[in-house]
VMD Tcl script that builds the backbone (N, CA, C; Angstrom):
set m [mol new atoms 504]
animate dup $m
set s [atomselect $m all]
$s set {name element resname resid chain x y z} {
  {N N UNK 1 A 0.829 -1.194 0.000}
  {CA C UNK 1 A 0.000 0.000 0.000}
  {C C UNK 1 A 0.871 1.256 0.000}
  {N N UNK 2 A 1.745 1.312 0.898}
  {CA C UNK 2 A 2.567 2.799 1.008}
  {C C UNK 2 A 3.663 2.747 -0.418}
  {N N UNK 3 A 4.307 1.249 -0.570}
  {CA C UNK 3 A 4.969 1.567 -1.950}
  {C C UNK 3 A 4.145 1.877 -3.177}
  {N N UNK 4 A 2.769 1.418 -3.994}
  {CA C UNK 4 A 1.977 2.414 -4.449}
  {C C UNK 4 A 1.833 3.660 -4.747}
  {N N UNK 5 A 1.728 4.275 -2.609}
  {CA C UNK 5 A 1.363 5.882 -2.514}
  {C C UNK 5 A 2.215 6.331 -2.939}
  {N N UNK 6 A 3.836 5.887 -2.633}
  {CA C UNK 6 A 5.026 6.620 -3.061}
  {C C UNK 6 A 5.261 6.425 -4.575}
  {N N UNK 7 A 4.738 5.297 -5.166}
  {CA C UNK 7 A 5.086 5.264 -6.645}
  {C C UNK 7 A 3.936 6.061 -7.126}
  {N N UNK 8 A 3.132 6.569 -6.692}
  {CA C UNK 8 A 1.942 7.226 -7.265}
  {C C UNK 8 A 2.212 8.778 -7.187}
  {N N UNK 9 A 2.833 9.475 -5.748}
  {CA C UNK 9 A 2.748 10.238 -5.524}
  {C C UNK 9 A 4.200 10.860 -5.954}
  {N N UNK 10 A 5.106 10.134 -6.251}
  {CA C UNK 10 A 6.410 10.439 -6.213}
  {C C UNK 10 A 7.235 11.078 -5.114}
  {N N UNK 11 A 6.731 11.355 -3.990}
  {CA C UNK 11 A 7.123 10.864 -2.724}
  {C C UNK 11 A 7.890 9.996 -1.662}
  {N N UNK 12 A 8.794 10.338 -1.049}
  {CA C UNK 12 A 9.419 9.613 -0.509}
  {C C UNK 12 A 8.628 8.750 0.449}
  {N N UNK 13 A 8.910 8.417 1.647}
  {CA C UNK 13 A 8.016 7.772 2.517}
  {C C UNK 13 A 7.920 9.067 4.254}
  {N N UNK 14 A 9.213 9.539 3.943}
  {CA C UNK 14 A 8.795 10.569 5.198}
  {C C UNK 14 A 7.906 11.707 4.632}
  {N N UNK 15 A 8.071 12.329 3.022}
  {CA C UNK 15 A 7.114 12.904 2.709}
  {C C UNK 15 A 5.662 12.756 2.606}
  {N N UNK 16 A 5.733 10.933 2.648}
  {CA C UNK 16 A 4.573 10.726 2.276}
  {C C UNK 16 A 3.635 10.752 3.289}
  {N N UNK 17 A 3.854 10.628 5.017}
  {CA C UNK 17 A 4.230 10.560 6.362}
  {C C UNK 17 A 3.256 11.953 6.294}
  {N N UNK 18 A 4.116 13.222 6.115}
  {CA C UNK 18 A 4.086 14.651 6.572}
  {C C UNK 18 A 2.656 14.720 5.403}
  {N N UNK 19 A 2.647 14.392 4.266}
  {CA C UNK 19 A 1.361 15.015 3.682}
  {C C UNK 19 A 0.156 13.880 3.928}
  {N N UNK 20 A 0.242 12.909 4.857}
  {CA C UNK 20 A -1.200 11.818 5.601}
  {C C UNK 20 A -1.669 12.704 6.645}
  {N N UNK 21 A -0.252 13.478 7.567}
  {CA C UNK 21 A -0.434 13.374 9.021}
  {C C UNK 21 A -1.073 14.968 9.318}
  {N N UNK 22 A -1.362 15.088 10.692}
  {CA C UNK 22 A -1.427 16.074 11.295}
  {C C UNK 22 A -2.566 17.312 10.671}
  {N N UNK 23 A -2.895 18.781 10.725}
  {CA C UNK 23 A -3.522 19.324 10.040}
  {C C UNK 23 A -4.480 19.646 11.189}
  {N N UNK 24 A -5.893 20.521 10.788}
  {CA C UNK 24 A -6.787 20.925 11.605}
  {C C UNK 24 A -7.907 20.532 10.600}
  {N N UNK 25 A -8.603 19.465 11.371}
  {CA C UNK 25 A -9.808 18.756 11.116}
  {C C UNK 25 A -11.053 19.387 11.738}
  {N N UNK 26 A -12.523 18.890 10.995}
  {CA C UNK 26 A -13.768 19.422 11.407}
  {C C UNK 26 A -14.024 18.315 12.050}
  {N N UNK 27 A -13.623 16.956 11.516}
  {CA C UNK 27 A -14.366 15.246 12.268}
  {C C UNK 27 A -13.488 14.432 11.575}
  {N N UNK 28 A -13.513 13.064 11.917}
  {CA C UNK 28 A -12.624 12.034 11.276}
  {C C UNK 28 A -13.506 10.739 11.915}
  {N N UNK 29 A -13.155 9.964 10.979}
  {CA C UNK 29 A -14.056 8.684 11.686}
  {C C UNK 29 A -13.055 7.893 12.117}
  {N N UNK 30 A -11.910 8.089 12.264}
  {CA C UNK 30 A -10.699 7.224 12.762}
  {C C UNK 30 A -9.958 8.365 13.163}
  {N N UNK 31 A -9.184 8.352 14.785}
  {CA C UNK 31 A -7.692 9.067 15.293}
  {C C UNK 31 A -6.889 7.506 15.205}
  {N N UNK 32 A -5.700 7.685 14.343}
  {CA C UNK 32 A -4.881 6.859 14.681}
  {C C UNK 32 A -3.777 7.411 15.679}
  {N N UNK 33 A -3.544 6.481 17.080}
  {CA C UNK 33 A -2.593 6.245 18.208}
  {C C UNK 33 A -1.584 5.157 17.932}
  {N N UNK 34 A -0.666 5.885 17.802}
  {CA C UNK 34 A 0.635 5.470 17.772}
  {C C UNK 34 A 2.209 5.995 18.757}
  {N N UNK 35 A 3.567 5.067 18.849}
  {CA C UNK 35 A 4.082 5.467 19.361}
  {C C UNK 35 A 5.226 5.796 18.162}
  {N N UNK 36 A 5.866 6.945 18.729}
  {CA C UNK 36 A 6.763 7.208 17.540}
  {C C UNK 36 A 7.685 6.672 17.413}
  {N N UNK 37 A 8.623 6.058 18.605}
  {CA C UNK 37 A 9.524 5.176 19.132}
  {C C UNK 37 A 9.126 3.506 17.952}
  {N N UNK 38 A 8.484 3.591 17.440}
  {CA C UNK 38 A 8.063 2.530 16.549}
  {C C UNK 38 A 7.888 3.272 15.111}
  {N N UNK 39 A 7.686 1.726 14.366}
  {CA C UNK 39 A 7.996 2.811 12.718}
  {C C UNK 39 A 6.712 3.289 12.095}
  {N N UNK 40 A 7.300 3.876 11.636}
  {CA C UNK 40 A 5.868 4.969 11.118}
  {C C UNK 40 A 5.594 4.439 10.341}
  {N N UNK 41 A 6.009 3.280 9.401}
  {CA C UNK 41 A 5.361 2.745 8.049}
  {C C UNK 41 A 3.974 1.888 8.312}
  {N N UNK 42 A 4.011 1.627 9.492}
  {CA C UNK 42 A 2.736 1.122 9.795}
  {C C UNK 42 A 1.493 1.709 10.263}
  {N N UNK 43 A 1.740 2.778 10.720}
  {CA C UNK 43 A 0.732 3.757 10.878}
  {C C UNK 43 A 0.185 4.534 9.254}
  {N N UNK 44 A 1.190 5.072 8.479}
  {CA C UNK 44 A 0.997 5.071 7.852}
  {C C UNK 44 A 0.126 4.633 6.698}
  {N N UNK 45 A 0.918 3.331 6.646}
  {CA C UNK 45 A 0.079 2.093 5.613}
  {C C UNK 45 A -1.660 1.598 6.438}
  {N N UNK 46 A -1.441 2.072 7.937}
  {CA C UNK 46 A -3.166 1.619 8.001}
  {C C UNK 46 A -3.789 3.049 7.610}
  {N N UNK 47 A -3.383 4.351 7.982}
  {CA C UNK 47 A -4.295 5.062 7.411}
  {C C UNK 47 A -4.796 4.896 5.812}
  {N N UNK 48 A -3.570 5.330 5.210}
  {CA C UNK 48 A -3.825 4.558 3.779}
  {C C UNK 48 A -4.958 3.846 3.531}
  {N N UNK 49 A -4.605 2.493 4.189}
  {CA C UNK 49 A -5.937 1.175 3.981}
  {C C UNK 49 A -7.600 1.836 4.306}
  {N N UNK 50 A -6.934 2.754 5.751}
  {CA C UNK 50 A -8.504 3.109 5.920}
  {C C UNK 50 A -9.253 4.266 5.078}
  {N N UNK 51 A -8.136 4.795 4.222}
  {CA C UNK 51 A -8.574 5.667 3.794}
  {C C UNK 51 A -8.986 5.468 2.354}
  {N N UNK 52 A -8.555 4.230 2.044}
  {CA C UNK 52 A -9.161 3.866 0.460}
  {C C UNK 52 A -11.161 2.841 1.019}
  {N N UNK 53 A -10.444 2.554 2.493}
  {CA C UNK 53 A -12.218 2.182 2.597}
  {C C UNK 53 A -13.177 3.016 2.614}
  {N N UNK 54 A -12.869 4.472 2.640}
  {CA C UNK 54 A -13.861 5.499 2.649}
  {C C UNK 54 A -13.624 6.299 4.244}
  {N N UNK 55 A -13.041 5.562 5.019}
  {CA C UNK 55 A -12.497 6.243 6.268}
  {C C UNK 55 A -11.487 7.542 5.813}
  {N N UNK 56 A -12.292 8.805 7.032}
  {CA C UNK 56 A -11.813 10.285 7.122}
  {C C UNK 56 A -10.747 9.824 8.572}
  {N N UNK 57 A -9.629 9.664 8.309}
  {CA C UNK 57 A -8.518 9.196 9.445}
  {C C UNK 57 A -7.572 10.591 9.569}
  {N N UNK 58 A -7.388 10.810 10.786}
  {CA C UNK 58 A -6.569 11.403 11.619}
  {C C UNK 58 A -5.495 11.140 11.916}
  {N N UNK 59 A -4.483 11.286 11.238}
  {CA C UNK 59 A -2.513 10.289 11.702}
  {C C UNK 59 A -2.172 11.966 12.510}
  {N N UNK 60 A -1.901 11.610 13.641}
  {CA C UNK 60 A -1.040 12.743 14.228}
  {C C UNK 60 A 0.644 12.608 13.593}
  {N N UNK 61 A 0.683 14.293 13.644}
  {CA C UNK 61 A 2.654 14.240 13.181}
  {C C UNK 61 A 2.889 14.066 14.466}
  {N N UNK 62 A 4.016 13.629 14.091}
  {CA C UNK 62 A 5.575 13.246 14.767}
  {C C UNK 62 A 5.425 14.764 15.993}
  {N N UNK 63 A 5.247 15.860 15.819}
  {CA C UNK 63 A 5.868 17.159 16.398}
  {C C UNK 63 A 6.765 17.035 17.683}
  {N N UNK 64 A 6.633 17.429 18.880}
  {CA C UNK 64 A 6.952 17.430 19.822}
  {C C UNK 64 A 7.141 16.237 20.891}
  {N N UNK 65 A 6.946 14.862 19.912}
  {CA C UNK 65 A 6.984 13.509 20.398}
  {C C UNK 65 A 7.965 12.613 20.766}
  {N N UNK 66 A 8.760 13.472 20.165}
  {CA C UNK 66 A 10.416 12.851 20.319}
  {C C UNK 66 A 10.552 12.991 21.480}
  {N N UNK 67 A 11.964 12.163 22.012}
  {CA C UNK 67 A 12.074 12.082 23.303}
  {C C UNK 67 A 12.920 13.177 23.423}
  {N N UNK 68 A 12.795 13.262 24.874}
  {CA C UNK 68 A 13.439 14.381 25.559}
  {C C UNK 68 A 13.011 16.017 25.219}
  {N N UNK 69 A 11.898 15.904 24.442}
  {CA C UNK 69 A 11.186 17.233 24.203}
  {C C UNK 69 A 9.310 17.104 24.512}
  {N N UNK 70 A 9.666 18.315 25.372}
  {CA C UNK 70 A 8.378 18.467 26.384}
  {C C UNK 70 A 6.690 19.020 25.467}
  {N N UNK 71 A 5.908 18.240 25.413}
  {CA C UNK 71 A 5.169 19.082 24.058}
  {C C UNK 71 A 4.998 20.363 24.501}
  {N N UNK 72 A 4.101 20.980 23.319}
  {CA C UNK 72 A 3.939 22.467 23.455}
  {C C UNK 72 A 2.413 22.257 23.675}
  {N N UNK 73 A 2.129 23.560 24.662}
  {CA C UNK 73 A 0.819 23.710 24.546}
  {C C UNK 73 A -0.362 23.635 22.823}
  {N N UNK 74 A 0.350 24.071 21.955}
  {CA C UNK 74 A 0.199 24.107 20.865}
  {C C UNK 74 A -0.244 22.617 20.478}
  {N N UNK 75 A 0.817 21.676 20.845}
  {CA C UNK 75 A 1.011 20.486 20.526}
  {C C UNK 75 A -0.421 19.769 21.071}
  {N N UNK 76 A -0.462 19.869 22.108}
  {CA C UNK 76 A -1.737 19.235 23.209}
  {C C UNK 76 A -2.930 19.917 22.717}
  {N N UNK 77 A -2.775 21.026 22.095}
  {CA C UNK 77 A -4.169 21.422 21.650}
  {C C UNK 77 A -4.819 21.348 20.496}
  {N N UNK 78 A -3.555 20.799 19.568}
  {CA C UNK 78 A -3.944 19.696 18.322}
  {C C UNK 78 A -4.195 18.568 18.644}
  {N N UNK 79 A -3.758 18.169 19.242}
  {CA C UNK 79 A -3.874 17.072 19.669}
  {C C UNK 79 A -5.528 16.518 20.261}
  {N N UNK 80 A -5.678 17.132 21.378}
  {CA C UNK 80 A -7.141 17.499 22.179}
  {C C UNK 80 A -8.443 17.951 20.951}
  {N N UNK 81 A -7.668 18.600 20.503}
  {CA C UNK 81 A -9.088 18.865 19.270}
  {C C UNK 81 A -9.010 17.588 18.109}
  {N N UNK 82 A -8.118 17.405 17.832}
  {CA C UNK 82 A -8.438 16.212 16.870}
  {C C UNK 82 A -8.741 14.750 17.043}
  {N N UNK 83 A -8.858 14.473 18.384}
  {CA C UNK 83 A -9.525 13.749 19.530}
  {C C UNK 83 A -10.915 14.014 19.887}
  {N N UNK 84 A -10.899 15.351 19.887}
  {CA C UNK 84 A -12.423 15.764 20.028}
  {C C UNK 84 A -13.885 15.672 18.812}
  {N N UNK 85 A -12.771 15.536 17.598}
  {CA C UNK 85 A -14.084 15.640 16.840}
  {C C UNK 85 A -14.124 13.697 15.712}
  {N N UNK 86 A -13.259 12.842 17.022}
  {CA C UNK 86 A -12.880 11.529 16.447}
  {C C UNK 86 A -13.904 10.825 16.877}
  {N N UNK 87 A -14.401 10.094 16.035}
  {CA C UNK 87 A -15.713 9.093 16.312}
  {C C UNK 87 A -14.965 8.069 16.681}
  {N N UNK 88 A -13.892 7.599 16.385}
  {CA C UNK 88 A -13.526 6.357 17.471}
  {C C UNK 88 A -11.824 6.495 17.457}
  {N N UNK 89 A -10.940 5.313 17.836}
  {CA C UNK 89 A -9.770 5.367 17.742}
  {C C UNK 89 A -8.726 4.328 17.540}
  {N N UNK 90 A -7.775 4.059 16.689}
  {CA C UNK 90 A -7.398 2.140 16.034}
  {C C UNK 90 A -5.687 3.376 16.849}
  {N N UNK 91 A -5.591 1.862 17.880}
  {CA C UNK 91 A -4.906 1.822 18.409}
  {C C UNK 91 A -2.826 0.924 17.601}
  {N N UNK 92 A -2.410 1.268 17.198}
  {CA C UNK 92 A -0.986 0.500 16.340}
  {C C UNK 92 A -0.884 0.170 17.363}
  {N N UNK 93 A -0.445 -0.989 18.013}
  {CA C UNK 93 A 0.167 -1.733 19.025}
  {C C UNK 93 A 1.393 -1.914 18.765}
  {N N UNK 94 A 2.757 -1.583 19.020}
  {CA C UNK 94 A 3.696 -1.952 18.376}
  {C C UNK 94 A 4.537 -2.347 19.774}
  {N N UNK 95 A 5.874 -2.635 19.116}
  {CA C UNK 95 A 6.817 -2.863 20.510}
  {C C UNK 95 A 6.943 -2.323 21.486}
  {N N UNK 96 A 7.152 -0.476 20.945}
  {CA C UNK 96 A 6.997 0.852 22.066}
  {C C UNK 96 A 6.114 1.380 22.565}
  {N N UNK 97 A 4.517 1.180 21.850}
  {CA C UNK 97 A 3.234 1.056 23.020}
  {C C UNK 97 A 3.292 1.422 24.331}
  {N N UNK 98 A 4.065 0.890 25.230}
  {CA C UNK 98 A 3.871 0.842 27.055}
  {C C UNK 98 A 4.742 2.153 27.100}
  {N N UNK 99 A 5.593 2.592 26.082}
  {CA C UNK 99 A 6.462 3.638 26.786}
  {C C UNK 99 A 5.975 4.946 26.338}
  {N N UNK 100 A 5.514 4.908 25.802}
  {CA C UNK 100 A 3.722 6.479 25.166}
  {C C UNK 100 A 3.384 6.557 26.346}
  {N N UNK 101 A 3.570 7.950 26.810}
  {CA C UNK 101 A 3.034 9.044 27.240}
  {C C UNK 101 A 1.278 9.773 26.943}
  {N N UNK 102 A 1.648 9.706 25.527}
  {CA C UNK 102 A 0.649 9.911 24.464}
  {C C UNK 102 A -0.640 9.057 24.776}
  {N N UNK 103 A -0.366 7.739 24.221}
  {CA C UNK 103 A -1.112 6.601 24.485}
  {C C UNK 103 A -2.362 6.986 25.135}
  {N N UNK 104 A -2.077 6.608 26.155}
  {CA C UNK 104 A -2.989 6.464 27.204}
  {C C UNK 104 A -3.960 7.543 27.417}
  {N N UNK 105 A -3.737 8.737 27.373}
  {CA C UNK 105 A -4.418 9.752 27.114}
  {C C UNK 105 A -5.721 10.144 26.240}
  {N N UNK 106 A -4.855 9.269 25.050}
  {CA C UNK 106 A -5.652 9.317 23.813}
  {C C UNK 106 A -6.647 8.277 23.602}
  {N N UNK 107 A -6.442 7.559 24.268}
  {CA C UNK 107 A -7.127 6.191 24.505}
  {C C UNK 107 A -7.840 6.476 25.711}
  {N N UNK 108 A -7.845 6.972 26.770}
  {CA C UNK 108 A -9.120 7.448 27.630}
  {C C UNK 108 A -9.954 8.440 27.331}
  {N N UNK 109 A -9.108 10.317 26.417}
  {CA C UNK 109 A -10.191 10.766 26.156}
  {C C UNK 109 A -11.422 10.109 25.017}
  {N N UNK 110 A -10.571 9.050 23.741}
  {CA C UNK 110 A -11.995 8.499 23.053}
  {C C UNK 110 A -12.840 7.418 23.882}
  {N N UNK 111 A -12.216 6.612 24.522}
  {CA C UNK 111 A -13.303 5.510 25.099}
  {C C UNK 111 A -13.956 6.356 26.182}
  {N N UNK 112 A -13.466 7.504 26.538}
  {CA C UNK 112 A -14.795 8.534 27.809}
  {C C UNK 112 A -15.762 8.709 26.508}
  {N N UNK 113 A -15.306 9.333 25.594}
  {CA C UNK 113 A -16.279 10.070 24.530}
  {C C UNK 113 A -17.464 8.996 23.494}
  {N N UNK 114 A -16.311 8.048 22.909}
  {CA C UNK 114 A -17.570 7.389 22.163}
  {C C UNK 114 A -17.282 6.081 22.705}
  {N N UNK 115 A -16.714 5.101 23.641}
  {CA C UNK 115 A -16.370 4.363 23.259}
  {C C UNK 115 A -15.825 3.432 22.577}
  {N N UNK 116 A -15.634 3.661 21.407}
  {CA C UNK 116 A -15.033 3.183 20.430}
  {C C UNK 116 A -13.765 3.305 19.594}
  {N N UNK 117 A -12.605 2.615 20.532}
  {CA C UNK 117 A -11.511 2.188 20.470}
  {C C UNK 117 A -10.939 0.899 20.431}
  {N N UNK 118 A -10.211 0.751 19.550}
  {CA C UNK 118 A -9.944 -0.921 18.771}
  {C C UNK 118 A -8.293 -0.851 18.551}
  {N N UNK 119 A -8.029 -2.169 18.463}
  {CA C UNK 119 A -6.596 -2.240 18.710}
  {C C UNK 119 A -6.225 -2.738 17.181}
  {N N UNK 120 A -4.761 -2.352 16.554}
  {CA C UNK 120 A -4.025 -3.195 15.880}
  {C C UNK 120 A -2.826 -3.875 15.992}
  {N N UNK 121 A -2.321 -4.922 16.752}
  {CA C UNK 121 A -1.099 -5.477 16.954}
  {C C UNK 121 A -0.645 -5.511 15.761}
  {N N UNK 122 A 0.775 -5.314 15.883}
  {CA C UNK 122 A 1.763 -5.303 15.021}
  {C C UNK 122 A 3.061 -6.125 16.008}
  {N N UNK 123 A 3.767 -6.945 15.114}
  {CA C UNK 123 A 4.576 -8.043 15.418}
  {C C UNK 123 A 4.449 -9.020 15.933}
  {N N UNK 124 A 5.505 -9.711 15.941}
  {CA C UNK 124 A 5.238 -11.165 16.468}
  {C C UNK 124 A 5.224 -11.777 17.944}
  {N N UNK 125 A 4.805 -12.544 18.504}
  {CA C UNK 125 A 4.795 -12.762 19.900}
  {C C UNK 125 A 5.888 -12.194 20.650}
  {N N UNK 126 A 7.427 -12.653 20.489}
  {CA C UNK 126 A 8.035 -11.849 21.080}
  {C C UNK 126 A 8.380 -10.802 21.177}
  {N N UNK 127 A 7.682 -9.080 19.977}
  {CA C UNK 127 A 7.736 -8.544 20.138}
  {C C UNK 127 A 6.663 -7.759 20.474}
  {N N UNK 128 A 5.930 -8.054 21.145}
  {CA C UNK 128 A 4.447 -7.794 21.177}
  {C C UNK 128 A 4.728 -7.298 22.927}
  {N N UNK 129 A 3.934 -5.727 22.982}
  {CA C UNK 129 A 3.875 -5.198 24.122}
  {C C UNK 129 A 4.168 -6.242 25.394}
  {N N UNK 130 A 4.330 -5.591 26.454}
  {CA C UNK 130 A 4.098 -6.692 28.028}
  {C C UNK 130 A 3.156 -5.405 28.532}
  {N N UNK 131 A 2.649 -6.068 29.567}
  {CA C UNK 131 A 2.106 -5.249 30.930}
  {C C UNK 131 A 1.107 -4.210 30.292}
  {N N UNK 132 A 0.565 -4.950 29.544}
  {CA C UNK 132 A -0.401 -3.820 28.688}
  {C C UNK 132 A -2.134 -4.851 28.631}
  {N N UNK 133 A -1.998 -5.105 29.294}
  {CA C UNK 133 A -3.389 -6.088 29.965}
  {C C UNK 133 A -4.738 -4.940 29.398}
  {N N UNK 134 A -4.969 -4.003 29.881}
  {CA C UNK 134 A -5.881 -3.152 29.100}
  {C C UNK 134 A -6.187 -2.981 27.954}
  {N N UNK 135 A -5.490 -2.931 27.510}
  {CA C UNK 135 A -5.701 -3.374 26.004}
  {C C UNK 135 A -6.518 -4.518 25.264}
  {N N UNK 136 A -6.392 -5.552 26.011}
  {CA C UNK 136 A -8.081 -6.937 25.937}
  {C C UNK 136 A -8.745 -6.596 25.850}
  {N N UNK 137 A -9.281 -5.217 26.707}
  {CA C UNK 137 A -10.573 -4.788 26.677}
  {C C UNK 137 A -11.204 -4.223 25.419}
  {N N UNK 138 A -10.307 -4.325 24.508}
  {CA C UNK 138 A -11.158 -3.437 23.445}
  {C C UNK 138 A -10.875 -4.483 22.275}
  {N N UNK 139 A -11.801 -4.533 20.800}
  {CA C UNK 139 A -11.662 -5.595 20.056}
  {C C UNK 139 A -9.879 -5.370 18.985}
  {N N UNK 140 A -10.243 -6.164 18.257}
  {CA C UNK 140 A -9.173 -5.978 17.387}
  {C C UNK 140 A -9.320 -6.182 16.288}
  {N N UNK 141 A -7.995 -5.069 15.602}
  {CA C UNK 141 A -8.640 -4.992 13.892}
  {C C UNK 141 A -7.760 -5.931 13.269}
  {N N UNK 142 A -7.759 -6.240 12.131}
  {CA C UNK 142 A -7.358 -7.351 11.218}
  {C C UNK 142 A -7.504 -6.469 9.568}
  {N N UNK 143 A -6.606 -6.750 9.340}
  {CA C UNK 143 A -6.373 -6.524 7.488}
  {C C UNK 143 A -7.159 -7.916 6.936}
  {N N UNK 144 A -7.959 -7.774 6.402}
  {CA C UNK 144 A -8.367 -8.814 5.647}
  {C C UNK 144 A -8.940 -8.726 3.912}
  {N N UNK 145 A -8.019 -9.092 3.253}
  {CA C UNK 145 A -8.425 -8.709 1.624}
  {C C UNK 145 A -8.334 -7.471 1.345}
  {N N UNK 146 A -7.627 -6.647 1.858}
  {CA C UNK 146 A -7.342 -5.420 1.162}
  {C C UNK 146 A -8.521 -4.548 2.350}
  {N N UNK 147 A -9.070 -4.636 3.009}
  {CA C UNK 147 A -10.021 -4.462 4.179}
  {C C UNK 147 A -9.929 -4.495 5.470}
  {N N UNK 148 A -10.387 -3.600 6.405}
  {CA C UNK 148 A -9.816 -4.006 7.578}
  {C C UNK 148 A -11.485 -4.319 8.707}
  {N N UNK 149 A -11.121 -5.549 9.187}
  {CA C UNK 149 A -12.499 -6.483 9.807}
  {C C UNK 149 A -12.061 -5.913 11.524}
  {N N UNK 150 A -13.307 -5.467 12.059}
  {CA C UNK 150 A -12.726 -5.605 13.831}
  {C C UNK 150 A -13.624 -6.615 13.852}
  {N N UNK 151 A -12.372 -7.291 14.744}
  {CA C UNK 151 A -13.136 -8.775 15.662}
  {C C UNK 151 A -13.873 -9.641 14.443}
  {N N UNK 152 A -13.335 -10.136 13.449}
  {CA C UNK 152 A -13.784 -10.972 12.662}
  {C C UNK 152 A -15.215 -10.755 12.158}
  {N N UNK 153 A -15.838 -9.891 12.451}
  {CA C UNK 153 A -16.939 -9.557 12.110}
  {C C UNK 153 A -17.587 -8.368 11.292}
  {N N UNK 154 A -17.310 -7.487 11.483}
  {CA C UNK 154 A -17.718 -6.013 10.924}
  {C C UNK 154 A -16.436 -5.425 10.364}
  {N N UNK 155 A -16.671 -4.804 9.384}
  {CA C UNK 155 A -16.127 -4.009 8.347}
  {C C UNK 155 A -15.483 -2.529 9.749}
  {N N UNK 156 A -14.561 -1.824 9.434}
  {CA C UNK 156 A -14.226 -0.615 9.979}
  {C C UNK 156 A -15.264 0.319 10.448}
  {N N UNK 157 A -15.860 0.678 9.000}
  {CA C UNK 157 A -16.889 1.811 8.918}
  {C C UNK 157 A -17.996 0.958 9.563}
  {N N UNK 158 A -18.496 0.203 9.734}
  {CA C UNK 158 A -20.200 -0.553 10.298}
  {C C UNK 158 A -19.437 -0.379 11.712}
  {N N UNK 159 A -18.325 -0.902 12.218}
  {CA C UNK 159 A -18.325 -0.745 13.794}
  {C C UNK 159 A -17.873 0.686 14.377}
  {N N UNK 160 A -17.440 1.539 13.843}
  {CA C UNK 160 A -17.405 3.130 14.023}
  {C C UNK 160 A -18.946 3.527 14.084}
  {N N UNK 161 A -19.480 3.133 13.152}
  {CA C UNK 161 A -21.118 3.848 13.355}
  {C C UNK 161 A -21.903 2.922 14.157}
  {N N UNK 162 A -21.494 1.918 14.752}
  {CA C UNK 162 A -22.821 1.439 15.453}
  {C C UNK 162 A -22.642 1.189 17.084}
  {N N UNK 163 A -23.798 2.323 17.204}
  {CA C UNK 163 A -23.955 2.930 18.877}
  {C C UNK 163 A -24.564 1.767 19.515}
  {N N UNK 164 A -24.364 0.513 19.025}
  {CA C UNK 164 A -25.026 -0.153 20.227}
  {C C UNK 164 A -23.756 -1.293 20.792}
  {N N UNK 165 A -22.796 -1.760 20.260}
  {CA C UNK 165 A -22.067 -2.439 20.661}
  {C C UNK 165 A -20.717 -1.427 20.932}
  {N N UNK 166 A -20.632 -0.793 22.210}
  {CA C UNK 166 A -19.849 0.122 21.949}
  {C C UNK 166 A -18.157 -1.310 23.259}
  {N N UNK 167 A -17.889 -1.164 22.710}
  {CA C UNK 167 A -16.470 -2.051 23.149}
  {C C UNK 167 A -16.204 -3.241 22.797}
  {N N UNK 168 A -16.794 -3.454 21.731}
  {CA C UNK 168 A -16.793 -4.766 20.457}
  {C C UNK 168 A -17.072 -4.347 19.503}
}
mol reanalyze $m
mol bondsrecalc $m
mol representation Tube
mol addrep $m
């Protein structure tokens, strides 16, 4: 998918990164949560996916995420608003997961708001988060056929819009 965008767009992959991410949104039917400490090609490549399903996705930039730099108020208030107008939230699970700051934040203000936050693991058993037990609680998405299924059942867009199973 991202080699495509870049053969399409003529784009590198960090360019391709900076023109997915960040911006001032009215609504999105997806915030993607990610850690930056992990690679961006996967965040990336799911917005992408969700965004050829008809999903309006939210990739936050990189900004003030790096380590050892404190965000900016600026930062938190992009952040906070593009959270605010997110109908749900697909969590990248990656190796660096537990050490986000970010994370957790972003993942309590959507499950206060709509409930509807879903996970995507990325890697293999041994590199797969620890001590992240919370994370069960919410379903999980799957690439399937060019598509992405939560919990083996529903399409992306059908479980973003439906107010009655809100944590499956």
């Amino acid at each position: 998918m991202v080699e495509k965008a870049k053969e399409q767009s003529g784009l590198d992959e960090d360019r391709l990164f900076e023109k997915h991410s960040g911006g001032i949104i009215t609504y999105a039917d997806v915030f993607i949560s990610y850690s930056y400490r992990d690679d961006k090609i996967i965040p990336l490549a799911l917005s992408l996916l969700l965004e050829k399903e008809g999903c309006k996705v939210y990739l936050p930039k990189l900004f003030s995420r790096k380590k050892g730099k404190t965000p900016t108020k600026l930062d938190i208030e992009l952040t906070h608003s593009a959270l605010s107008v997110s109908s749900s939230l697909v969590l990248v699970n990656g190796p660096e997961t537990t050490r986000s700051q970010w994370i957790p934040w972003e993942i309590g203000f959507v499950a206060g708001k709509t409930g509807k936050v879903c996970v995507f693991d990325v890697g293999d058993d041994e590199k797969k988060p620890r001590n992240s037990e919370f994370l069960n609680l919410y379903p999980k998405i799957h690439p399937l056929e060019s598509k992405i299924i939560v919990d083996n059942s529903k399409s992306i867009m059908d479980w973003v819009y439906d107010k009655d199973n809100l944590y499956k």
